[in-house]
N, C-alpha and C positions, 0 to 999 in steps of 0.2 A: 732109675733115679738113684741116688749115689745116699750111703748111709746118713751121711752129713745131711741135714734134711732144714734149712734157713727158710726153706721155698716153702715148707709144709707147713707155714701158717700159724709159725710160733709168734705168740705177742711179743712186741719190742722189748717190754721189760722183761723176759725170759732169756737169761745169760745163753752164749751159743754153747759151753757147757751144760748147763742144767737142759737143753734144747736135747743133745745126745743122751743124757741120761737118759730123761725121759722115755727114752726108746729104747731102754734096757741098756744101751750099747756100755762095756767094758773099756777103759783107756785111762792111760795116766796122762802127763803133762808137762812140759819142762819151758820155764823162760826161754827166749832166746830171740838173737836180734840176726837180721838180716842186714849187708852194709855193702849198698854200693860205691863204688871211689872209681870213679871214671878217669879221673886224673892220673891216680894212683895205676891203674889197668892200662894206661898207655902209654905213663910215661913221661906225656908231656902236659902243660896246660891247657884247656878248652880257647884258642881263641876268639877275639871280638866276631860275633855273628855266627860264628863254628857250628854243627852238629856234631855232639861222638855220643856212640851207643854206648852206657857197659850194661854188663851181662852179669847176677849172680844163680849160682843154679840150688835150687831145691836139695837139697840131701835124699837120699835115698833109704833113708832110715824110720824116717816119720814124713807126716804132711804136715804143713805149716800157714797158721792163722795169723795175721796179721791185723793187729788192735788201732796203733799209732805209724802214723809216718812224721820222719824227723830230716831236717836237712843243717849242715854248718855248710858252709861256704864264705872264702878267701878271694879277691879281698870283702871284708866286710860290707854288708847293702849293695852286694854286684846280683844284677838281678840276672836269672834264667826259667828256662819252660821245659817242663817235663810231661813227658809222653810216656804209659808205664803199659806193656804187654805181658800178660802173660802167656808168656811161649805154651806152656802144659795144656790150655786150654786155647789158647788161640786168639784170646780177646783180650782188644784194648778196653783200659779202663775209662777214656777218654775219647773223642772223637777225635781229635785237634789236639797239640801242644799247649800245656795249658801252665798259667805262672805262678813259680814254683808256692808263692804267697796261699792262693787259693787249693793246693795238693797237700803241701805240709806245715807243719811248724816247727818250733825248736825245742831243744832239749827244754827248755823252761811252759815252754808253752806247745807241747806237740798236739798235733792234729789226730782228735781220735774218733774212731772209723769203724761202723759200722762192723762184724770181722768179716776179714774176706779171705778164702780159701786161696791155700795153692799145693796143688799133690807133688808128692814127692817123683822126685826122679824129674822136675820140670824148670825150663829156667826163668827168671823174668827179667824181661829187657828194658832200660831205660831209657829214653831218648835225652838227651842232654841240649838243649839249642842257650849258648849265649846271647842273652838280649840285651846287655849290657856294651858299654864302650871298650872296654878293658879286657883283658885274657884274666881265666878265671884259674887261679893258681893252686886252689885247695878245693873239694865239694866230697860228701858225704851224703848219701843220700840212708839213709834207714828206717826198714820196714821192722817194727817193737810188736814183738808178741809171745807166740808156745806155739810149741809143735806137741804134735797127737799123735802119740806111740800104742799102738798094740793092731796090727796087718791082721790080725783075724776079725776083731769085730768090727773095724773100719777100713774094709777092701773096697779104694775107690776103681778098683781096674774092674769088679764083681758088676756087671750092669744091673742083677738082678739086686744088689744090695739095696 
């Protein structure tokens, strides 16, 4: 079982911070955002009906918790379905592509989320499906959280940790 310990039966109102203290564990902190741009990453725009994947990758510096997800998308009320894997572990967060309404929210109103790990050195992949009639000419997709620095007291590679 891995140091990060969510599974071990901490009560809900127990920050996933205060979760690793708890357990003596050593780490500091730092904001940061993950951002995908599938548009941007190929180039062109998503068109009507389209799948494109983008892909951003973990840093290899720290592991990264992810609080909120946030989406803008051009043109405005163009709808789409996101499919979200995490490559490092292997698992979709979803069974099915699911619309983007029920995944994320927006900068004023973001969707926040239980926190869900992602180890560094790993990527996660998007699925992008246009459900709209129209080519989608701008999309942002962003995972708002911190990453957890210090590799000795939080070694997800350690099975024994």
């Amino acid at each position: 079982m891995s140091a990060y310990a969510p599974s071990r039966g901490f009560p809900r109102d127990v920050s996933f911070k205060d979760a690793l203290r708890s357990q003596g564990l050593e780490f500091h902190t730092e904001v940061f955002d993950l951002i995908n741009d599938p548009v941007a990453q190929s180039g062109a725009p998503i068109a009507a009906a389209a799948v494109q994947i983008g892909t951003v990758r973990i840093s290899q510096d720290a592991d990264f918790v992810a609080e909120k997800f946030v989406f803008s998308v051009l043109p405005l009320g163009a709808n789409f379905q996101v499919r979200i894997t995490d490559d490092g572990s292997g698992r979709n967060l979803s069974n099915i592509p699911v619309d983007i309404n029920n995944v994320a929210g927006t900068a004023q109103r973001p969707r926040i989320l239980k926190p869900r790990l992602f180890k560094r050195n790993g990527d996660v992949s998007i699925e992008f499906t246009n459900t709209s009639g129209a080519p989608i000419t701008a999309l942002q997709f962003v995972m708002s959280g911190y990453k957890i620095f210090n590799e000795n007291a939080l070694n997800l590679n350690n099975p024994q940790a």
